[in-house]
C-alpha positions in Angstrom: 82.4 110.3 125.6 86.0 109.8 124.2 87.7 110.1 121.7 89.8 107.5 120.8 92.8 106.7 118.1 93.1 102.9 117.3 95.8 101.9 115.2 95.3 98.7 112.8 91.3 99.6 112.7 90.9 97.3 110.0 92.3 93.9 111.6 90.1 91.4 113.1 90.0 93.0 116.5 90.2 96.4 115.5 87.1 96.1 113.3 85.3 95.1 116.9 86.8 97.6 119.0 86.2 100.4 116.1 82.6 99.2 116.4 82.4 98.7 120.1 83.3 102.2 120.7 81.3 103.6 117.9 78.0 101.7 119.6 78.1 103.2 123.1 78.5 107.0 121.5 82.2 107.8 121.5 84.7 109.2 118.9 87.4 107.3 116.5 89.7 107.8 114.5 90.6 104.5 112.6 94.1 104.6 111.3 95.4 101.9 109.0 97.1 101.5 106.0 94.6 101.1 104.1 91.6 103.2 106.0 88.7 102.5 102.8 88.7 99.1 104.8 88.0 100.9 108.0 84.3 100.5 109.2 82.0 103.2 108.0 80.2 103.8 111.2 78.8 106.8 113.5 81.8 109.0 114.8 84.2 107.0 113.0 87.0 109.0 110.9 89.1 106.7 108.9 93.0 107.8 108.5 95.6 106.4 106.6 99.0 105.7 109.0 102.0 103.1 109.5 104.6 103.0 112.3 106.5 103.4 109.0 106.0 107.3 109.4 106.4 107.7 112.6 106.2 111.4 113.0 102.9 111.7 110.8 101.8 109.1 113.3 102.5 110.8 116.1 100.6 113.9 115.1 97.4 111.8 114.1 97.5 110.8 117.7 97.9 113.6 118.9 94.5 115.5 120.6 93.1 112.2 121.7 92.3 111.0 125.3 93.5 107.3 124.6 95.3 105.4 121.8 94.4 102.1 121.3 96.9 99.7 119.3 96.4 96.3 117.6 99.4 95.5 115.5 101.3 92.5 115.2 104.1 92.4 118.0 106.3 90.8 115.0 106.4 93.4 112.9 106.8 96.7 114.9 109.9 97.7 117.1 108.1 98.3 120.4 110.6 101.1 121.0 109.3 102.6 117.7 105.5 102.4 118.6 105.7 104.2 122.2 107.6 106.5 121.0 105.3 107.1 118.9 102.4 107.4 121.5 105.2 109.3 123.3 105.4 112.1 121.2 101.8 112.3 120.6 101.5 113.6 124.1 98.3 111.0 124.7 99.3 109.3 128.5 96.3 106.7 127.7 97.6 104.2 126.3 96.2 100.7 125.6 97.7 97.7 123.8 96.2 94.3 122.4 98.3 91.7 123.8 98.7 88.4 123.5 98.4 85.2 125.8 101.7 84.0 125.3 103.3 86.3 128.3 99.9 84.6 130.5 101.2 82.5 133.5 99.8 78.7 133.5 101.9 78.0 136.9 104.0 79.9 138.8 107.2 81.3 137.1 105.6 79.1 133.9 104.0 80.8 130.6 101.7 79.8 128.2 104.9 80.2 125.5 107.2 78.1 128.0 105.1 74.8 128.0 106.1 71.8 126.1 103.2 71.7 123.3 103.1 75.5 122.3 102.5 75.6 118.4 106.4 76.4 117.0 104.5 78.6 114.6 103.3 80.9 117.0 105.8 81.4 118.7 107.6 84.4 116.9 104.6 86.7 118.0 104.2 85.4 121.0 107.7 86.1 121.9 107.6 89.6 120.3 104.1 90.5 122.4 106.3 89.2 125.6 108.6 91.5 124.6 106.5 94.3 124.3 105.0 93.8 127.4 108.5 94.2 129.4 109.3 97.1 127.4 105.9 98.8 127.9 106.3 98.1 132.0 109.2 100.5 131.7 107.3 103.2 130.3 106.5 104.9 133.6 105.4 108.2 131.5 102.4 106.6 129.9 99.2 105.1 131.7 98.8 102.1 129.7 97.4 99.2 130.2 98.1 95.6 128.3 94.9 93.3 127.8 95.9 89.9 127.1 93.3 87.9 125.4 92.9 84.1 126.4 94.4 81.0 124.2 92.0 80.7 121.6 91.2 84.2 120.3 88.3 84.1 117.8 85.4 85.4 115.6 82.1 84.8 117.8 79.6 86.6 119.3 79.3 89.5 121.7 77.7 87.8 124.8 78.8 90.2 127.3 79.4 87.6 129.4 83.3 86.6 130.7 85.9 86.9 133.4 88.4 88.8 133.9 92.0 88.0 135.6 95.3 89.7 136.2 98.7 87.4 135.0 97.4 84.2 135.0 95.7 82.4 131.9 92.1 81.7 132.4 90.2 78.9 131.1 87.6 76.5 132.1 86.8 72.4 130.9 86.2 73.5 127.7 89.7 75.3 127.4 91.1 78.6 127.2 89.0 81.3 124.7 87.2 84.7 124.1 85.4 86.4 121.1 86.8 89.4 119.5 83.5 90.6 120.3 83.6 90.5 124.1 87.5 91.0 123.8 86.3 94.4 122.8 83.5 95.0 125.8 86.4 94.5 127.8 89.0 97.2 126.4 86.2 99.7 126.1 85.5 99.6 129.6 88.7 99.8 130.7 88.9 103.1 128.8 85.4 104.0 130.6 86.3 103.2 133.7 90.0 102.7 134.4 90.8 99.8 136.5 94.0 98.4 135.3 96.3 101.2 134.7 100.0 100.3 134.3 98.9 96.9 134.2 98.4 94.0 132.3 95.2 92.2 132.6 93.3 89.0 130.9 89.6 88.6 129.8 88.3 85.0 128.8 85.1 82.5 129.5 
């Protein structure tokens, strides 16, 4: 059993991962800004916490084998947040990414081709970003899980694929639930396969 931080445990895929974790036995700590939205479930402990406060952050964080975080690449300061993590002296350290960075070709991204949605792409560029800043933090054993194009409410099947740096999709295109998005990060924190590394999980 862990115990296990995750930052933005209110959001769409932190309410799954909250969950997730709380289902197979281990300990959480929801932070969010608001933590009376936080999931009232078995070993969960709701906290209230922004990046805005960094140092009251940090020493939530602090005590816990992994951090998980799921904020908006958009509105944080990469910097900011490992620092955070940083200071909380917690090496795990495990980030909801996005598929923009995901290679479609070689040398090509999803965010690079022709037809990506204009409104998308301020995040996308900001989770790209984070990703080459987080490759830097050689301190830290994180790992980056980058979800596949369509990221969506569904079902947990328990049923995907997972890749490395190259978008995966099938006839029907490019998806995953937030539900099996979340099987997949919690066994990464089980059993550690992609440490330092980015990886992708999709249908």
């Amino acid at each position: 059993m862990a115990n296990v931080a995750v930052i933005g445990a209110s959001g769409n895929v932190g309410t799954r991962l909250v969950k997730e974790l709380s289902d197979r036995g281990h300990e959480v700590t929801g932070i969010a800004r608001h933590p009376e939205k936080v999931a009232d479930l078995p070993g969960v402990t709701s906290m209230a916490g922004d990046i805005a406060a960094p140092e009251a952050l940090a020493q939530i964080l602090k005590g816990h084998d992994a951090v998980i975080s799921t904020v908006m690449f958009a509105s944080v300061d990469p910097e900011a947040l490992i620092g955070v993590v940083r200071a909380s002296g917690v090496k795990r350290y495990l980030v909801v990414g996005g598929a923009g960075s995901l290679e479609v070709a070689p040398g090509m991204r999803v965010i690079d081709t022709p037809d990506f949605p204009a409104e998308y792409m301020t995040e996308a560029g900001a989770g790209c970003t984070f990703l080459e800043r987080l490759r830097l933090a050689d301190d830290l054993e994180w790992t980056f899980l980058s979800p596949s194009a369509v990221f969506f409410p569904g079902e947990r099947t328990g049923t995907f694929r997972l890749g490395s740096d190259t978008l995966l999709a099938t006839d029907e295109g490019s998806s995953i639930s937030y539900e099996d998005f979340a099987i997949a990060m919690v066994d990464e924190i089980e059993t550690p396969a992609h440490v330092r590394s980015r990886f992708t999980v999709g249908y």
